[in-house]
PLY file of the C-alpha trace (Angstrom):
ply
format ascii 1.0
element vertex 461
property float x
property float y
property float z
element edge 460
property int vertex1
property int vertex2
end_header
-13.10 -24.81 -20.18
-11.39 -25.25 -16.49
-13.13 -24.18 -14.07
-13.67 -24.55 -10.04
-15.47 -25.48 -7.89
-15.84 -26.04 -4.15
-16.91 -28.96 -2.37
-19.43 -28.77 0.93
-15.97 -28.25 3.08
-14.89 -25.58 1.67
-11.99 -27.42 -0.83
-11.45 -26.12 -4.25
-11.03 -28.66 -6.82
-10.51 -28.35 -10.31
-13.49 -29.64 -12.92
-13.49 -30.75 -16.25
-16.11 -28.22 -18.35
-17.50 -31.04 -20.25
-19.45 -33.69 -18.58
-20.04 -35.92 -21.85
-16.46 -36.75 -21.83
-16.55 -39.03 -18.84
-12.89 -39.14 -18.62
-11.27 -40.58 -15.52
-10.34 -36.93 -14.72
-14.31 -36.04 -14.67
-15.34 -39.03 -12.38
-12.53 -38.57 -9.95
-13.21 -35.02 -9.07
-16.45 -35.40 -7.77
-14.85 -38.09 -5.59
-12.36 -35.59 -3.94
-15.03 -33.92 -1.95
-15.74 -37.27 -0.24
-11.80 -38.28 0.04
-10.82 -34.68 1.76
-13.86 -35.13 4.08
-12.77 -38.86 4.95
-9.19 -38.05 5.42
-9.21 -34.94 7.48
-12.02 -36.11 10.28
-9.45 -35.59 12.97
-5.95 -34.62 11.46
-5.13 -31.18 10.13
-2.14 -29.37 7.89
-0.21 -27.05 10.59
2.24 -25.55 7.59
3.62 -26.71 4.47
3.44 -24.68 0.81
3.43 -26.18 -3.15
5.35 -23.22 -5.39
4.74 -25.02 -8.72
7.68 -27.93 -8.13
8.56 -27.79 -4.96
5.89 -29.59 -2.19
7.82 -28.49 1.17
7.83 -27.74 4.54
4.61 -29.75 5.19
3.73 -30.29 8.85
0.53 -32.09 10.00
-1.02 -32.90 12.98
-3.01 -36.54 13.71
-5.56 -36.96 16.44
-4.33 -40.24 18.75
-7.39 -42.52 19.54
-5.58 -44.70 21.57
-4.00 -41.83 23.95
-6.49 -39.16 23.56
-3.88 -36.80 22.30
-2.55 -34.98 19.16
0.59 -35.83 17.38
2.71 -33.83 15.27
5.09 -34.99 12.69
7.30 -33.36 9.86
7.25 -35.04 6.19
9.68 -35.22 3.52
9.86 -32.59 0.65
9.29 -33.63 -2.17
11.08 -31.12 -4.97
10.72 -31.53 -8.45
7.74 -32.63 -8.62
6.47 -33.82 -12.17
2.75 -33.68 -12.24
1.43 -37.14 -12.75
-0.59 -37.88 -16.22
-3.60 -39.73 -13.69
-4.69 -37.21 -11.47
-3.48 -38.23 -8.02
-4.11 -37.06 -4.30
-0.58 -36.59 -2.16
-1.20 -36.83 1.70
0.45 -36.53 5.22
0.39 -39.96 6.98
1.00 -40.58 10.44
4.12 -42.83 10.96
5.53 -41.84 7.82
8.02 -39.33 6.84
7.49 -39.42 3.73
4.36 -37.75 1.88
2.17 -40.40 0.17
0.41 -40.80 -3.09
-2.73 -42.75 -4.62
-4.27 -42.02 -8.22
-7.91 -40.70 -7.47
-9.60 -43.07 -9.97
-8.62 -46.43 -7.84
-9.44 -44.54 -4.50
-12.10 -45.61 -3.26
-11.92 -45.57 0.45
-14.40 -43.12 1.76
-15.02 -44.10 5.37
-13.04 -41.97 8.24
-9.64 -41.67 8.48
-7.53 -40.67 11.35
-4.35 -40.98 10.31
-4.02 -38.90 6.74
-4.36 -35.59 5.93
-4.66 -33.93 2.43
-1.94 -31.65 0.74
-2.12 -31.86 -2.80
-4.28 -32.92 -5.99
-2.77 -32.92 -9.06
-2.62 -34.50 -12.69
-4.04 -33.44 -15.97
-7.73 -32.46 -17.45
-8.46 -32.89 -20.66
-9.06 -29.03 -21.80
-10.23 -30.16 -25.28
-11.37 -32.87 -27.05
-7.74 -33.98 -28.40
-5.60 -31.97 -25.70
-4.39 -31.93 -22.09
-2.68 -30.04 -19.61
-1.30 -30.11 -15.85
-3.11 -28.70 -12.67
-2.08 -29.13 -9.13
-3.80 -27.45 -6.41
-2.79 -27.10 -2.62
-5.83 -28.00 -0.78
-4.26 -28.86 2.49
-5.18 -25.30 4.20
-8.72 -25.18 3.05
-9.69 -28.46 4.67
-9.84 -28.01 8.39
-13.45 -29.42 9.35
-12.77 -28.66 13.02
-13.15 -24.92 12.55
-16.29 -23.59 14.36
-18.21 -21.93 11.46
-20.26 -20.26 14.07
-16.92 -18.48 15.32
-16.96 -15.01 14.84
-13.74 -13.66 13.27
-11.89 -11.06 15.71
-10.07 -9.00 13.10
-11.37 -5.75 11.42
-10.76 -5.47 7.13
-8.06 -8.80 7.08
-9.18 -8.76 3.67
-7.37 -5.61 3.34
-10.60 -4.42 1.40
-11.10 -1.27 3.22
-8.62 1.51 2.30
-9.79 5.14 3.22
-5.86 6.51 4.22
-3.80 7.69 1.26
-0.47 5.54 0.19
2.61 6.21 2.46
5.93 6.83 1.07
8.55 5.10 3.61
10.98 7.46 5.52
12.04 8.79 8.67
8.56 9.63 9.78
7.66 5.78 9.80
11.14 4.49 11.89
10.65 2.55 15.14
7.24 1.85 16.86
6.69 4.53 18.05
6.16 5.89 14.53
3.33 3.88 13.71
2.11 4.66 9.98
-1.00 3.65 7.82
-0.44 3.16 4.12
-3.97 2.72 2.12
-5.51 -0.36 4.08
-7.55 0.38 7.00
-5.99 -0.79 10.46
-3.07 -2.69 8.83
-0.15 0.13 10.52
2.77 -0.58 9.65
6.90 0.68 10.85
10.46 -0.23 9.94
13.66 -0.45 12.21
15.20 1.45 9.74
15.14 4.60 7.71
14.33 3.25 3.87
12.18 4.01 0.65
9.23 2.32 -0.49
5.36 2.84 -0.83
2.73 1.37 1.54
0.06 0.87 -0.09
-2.99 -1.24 -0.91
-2.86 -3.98 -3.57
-5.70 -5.29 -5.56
-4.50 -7.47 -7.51
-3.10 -9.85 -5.29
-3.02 -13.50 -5.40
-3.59 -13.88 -1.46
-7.01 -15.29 -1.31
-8.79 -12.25 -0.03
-8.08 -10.61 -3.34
-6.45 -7.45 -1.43
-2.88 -6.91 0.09
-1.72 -4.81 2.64
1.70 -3.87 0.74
4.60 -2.36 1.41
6.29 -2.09 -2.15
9.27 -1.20 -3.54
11.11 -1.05 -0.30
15.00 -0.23 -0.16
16.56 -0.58 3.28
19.86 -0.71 5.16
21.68 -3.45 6.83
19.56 -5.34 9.92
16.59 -3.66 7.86
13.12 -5.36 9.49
9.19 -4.62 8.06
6.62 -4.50 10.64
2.78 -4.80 10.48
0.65 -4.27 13.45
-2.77 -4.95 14.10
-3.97 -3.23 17.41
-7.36 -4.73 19.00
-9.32 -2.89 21.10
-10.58 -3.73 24.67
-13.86 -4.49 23.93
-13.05 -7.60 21.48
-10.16 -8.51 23.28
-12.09 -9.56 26.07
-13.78 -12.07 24.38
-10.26 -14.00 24.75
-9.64 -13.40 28.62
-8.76 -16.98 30.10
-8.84 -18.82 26.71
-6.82 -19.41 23.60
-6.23 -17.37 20.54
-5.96 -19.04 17.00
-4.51 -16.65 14.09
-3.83 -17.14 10.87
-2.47 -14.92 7.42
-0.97 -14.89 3.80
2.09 -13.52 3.24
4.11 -13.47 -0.07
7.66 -11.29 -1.07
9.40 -11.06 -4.08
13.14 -11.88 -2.32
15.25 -14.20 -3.91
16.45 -15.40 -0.81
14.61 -17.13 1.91
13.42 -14.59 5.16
11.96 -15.48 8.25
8.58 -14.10 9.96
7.60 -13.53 13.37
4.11 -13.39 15.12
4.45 -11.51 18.44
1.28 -10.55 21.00
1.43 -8.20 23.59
-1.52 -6.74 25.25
-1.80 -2.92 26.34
-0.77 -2.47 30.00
-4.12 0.04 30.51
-7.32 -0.27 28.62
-7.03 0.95 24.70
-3.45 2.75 25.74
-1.15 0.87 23.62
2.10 3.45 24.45
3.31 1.02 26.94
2.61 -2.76 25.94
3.56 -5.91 27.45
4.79 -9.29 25.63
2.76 -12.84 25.74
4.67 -14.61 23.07
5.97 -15.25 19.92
6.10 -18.18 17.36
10.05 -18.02 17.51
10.08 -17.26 13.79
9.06 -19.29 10.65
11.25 -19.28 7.39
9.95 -17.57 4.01
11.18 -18.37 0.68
10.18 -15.94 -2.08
7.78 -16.08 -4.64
5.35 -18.62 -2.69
2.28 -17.45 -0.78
2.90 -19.17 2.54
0.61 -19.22 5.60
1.68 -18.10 9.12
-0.02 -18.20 12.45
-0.78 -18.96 15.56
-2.37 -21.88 16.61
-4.54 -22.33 20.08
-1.92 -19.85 21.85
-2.57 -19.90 25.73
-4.04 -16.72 27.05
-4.66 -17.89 30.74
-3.85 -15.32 33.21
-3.19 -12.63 30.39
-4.70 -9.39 30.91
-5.44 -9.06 27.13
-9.08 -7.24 28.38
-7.13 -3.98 28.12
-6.78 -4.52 24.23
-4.53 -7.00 22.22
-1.49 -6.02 20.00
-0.57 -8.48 16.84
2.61 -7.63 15.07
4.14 -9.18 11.92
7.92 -8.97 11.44
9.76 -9.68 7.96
13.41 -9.97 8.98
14.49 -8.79 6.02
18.09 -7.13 6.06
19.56 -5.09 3.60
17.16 -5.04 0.45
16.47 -2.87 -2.43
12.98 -3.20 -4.43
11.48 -5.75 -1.73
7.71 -5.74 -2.18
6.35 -7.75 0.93
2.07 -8.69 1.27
0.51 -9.43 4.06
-3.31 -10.24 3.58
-6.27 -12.91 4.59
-5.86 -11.58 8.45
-8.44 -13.69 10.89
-8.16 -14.20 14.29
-10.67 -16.70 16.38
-11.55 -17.63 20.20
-10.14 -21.39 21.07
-9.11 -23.81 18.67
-9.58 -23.60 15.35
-6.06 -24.18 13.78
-5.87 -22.10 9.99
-8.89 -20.27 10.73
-11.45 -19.80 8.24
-11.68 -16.28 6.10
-15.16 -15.15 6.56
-15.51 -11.67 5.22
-18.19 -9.20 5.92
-19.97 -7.25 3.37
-18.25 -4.54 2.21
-20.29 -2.06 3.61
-20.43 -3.64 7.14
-16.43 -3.89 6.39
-16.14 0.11 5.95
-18.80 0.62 9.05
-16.37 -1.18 10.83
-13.11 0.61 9.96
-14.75 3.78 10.21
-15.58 3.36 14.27
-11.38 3.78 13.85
-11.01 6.29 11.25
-13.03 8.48 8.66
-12.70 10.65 5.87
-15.17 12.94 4.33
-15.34 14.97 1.80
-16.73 18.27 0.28
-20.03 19.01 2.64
-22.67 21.48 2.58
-24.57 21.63 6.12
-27.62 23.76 6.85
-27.94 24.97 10.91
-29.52 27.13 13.09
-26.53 28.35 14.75
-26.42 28.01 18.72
-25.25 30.79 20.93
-23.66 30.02 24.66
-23.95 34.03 24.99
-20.20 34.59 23.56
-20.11 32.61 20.48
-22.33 30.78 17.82
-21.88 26.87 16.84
-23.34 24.47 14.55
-23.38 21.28 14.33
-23.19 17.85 12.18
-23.83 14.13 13.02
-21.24 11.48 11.88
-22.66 8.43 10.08
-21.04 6.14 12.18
-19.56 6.58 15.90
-16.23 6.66 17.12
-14.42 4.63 19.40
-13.76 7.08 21.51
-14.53 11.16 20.48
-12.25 12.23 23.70
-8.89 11.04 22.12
-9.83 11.30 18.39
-7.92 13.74 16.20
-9.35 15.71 13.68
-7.53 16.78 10.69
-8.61 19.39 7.91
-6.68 19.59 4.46
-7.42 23.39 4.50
-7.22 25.69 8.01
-10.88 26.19 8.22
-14.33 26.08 6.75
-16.39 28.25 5.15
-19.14 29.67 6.37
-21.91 32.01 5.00
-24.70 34.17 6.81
-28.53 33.60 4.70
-28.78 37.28 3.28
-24.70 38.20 3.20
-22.45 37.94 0.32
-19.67 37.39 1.93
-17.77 34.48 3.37
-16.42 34.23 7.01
-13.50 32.09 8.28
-15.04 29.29 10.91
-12.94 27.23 13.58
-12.04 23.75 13.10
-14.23 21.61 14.67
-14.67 20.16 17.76
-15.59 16.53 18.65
-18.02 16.50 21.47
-19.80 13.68 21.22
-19.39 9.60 19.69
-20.96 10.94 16.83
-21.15 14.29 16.92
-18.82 16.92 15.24
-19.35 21.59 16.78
-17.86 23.98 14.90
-17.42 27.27 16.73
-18.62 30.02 14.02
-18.26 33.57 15.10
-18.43 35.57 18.28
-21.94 37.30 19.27
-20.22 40.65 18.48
-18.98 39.39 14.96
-19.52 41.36 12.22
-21.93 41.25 10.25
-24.27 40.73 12.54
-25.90 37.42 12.67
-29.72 37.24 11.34
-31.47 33.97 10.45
-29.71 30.73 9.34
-26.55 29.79 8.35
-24.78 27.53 5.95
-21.20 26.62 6.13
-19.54 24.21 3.25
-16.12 22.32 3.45
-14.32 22.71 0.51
-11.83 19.84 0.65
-11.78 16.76 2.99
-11.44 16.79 6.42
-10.95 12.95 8.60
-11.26 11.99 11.81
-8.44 9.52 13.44
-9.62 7.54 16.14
-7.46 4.57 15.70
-5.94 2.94 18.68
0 1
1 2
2 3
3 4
4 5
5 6
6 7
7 8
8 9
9 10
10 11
11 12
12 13
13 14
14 15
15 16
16 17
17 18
18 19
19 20
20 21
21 22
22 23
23 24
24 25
25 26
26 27
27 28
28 29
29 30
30 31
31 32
32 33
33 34
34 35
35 36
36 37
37 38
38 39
39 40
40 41
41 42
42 43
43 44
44 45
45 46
46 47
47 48
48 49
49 50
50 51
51 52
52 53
53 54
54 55
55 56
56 57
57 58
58 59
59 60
60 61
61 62
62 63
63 64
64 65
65 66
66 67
67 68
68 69
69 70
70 71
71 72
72 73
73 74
74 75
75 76
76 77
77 78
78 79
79 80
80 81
81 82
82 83
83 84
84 85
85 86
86 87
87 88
88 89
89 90
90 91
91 92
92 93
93 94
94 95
95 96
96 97
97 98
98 99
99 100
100 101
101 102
102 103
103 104
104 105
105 106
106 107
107 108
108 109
109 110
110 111
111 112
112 113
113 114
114 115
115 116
116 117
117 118
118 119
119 120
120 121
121 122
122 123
123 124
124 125
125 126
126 127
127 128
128 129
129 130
130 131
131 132
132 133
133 134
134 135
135 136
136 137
137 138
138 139
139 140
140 141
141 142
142 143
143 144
144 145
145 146
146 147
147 148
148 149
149 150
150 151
151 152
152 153
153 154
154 155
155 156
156 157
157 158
158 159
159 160
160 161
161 162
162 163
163 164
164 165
165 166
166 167
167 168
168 169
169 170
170 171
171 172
172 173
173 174
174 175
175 176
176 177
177 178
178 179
179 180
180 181
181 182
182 183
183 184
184 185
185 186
186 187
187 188
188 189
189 190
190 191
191 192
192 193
193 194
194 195
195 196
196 197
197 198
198 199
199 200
200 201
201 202
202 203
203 204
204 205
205 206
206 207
207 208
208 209
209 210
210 211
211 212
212 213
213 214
214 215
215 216
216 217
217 218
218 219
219 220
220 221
221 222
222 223
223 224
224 225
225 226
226 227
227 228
228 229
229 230
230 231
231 232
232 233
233 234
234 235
235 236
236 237
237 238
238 239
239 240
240 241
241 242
242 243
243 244
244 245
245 246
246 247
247 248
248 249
249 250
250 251
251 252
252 253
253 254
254 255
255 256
256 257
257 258
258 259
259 260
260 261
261 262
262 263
263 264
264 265
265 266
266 267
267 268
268 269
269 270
270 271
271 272
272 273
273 274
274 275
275 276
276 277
277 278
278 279
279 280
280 281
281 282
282 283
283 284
284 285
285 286
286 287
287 288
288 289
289 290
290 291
291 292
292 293
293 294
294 295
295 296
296 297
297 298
298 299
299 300
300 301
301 302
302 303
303 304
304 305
305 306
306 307
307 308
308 309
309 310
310 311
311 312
312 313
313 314
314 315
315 316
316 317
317 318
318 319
319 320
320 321
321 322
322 323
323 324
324 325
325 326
326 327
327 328
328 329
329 330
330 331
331 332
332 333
333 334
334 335
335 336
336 337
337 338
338 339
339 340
340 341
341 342
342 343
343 344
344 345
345 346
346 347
347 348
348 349
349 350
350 351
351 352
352 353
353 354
354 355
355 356
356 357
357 358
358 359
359 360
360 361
361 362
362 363
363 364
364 365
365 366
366 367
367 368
368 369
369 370
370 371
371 372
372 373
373 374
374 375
375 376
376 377
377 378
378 379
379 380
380 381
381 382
382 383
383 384
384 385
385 386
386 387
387 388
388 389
389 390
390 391
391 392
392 393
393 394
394 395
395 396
396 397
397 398
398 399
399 400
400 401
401 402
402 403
403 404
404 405
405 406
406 407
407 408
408 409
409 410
410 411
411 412
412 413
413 414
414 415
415 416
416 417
417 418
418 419
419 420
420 421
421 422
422 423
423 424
424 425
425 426
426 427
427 428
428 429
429 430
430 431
431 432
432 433
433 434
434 435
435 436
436 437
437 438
438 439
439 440
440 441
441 442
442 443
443 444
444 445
445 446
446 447
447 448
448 449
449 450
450 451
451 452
452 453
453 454
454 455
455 456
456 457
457 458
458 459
459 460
């Protein structure tokens, strides 16, 4: 059996099932553990992606002991890469272009090294007693020991778990930013630059690492077509980054034959939580995206000094796509953390907490059957209900029933009466208004009122 396993950084490494075959293959991966620690002390893996042959686009960065600095440095592709029969580690070195290569079971150097980085382990296990067969695992990412485990993550469901809106099929209703959308996946909106088809939706099956996509599948658009994710964060977190530096990171992955590219933008809301007029910080200038691999995108220590991102923070993902027809595009594995910690780390919250979370932005609820004594305010009876969780901000939420009112029922009378839609009137409190005083029948004792379909409450930013 191959399995995996992951060493006390984090790295996942491939291990033989049987121990009593002591192949070199067995031996060397407990060794990788200590080589990834020893190599990536002070260096890190800024971008690069393996897609089964090709090893490309890797960029690293070394730490300088001499000068006190960093120092960046594009290697070599290597495509068509035939997986070695020994299993081997391929690094980064600094000082040379091209990426370098050692068979794991005459490594043994295990003391600290600044000047290599790890991007890929591969060879072949020995999956039966007679048999073998190829592995090769990117492990570059998953090695940065200079992330702060202690750093709280910034972003709300960027495991895409969280899905409480309905799919969204792509239209007019969804063109321009203006026209902000929500397909499945809780605060993952989403807009296009030009009228298409498609499905937003949530995926989860997805080989991003959180398990769960944000997806927008299926798309057909016109020429100088564009897909747009946005990820709006509210004034309250965003403070946490006034006068410092913001490090983000994400998986994306399309099904485009041809390569794309992907911008990061921020912007930050010119009054607290109003996001209809936004300003711009930045952008990454845009990073090319060949199809079919899972590459990672991001920010890394972007400057914040002097940016009023206190009034909320705006993080927008662009696939310049052009004219397509059945483009799927995911987006998943969203973090975001306070100074530097370069391919942040994915540290998801229990579910529940997760939904908790999402729901301070949005709820949905369905079929309900409250018990009140009604109030009066001498012209009209109300009841009330208390939300499980409380909103952001009840004065600018919207609430939204499937059906035009509820039902509600005197103790003692057959008959049912029409209510009002609610009314939000506190954080986490929901009024209906029920009848006037001089309604007929007249009033006696308690009442019930039920809600026979679903009814949500949209608080999102």
């Amino acid at each position: 059996m191959f399995e995996q396993r992951k060493t006390p950084i984090g790295v996942l490494v491939p291990e033989a099932g049987d121990t009593a075959w002591q192949n070199h293959f067995y031996r060397s991966a407990h060794l990788i553990g200590a080589i990834l620690k020893s190599q990536s002390e002070r260096s890190r893996l800024l971008a690069g992606s393996w897609d089964g042959t090709d090893l490309s686009g890797v960029v690293a960065e070394f730490f300088d002991p001499l000068s006190g600095g960093l120092v960046v440095e594009a290697k070599t592709d290597l495509p068509g890469l035939v997986i070695p029969t020994v299993p081997t580690l391929y690094y980064a070195k600094q000082g040379l272009s091209a990426i370098q290569s050692v068979p794991l079971e005459v490594f043994t150097n295990t003391s600290w090294t600044l000047d290599q980085i790890p991007v890929l382990v591969a060879g072949y296990y020995q999956n039966t007693t007679t048999t073998t067969a190829p592995f090769a695992e990117f492990v570059g990412p998953m090695s940065d020991p200079r992330i702060s485990r202690g750093e709280p993550d910034l972003i709300i469901n960027g495991g895409c778990r969280t899905a409480q809106y309905d799919s969204y099929a792509l239209g007019a209703g969804c063109v321009g930013r203006g026209n902000r959308q929500f397909g499945a996946v809780d605060r993952m909106g989403f807009f296009t630059t030009e009228q298409g088809t498609g499905t937003a939706d949530q995926y989860a099956q997805s080989n991003l690492s959180g398990g769960y996509s944000a997806r927008l599948n299926g798309v057909t658009l016109p020429v100088n077509g564009k897909l747009h994710r946005v990820y709006r964060m509210e004034a309250k977190d965003a403070a946490r980054l006034k006068g410092g530096q913001i490090s983000l990171a994400f998986e994306s992955l399309h099904n485009a034959s041809s390569d794309k590219t992907v911008t990061v933008y921020l912007r930050y809301a010119n009054s607290a939580d109003d996001f209809s007029a936004v300003t711009d910080i930045g952008n990454d200038g845009g990073k090319p995206h060949p199809g079919g691999v899972i590459k990672l995108h991001g920010l890394d220590a972007f400057d914040l000094t002097g940016v009023p991102v206190q009034n909320g923070l705006e993080i927008e993902i662009e696939l310049d796509c052009g004219a397509v027809s059945g483009l799927t595009w995911e987006i998943g594995a969203l973090r975001a953390h306070r100074r530097r910690t370069a391919m942040p780390e994915l540290m998801l919250p229990g579910i529940g907490d997760e939904l908790f979370a999402c729901m301070r932005y949005y709820q949905v609820h369905g079929h309900r059957l409250f018990y009140a004594h009604p109030r009066a305010d001498g012209q009209n009876y109300y009841a009330g209900a208390t939300l499980s969780v409380p909103l952001r901000d009840y004065t600018s939420a919207a609430f939204t029933l499937s059906s035009a009112n509820f039902n509600a029922f005197w103790e003692g009378q057959g008959s049912a009466q029409s209510g009002n839609s609610p009314v939000i009137v506190a954080e986490s409190s929901i009024e209906i208004k029920l009848f006037a005083v001089n309604s007929t029948p007249v009033p006696i004792g308690k009442l019930y009122y039920s809600l026979g379909t679903t009814y949500t409450i949209n608080n999102e930013l």
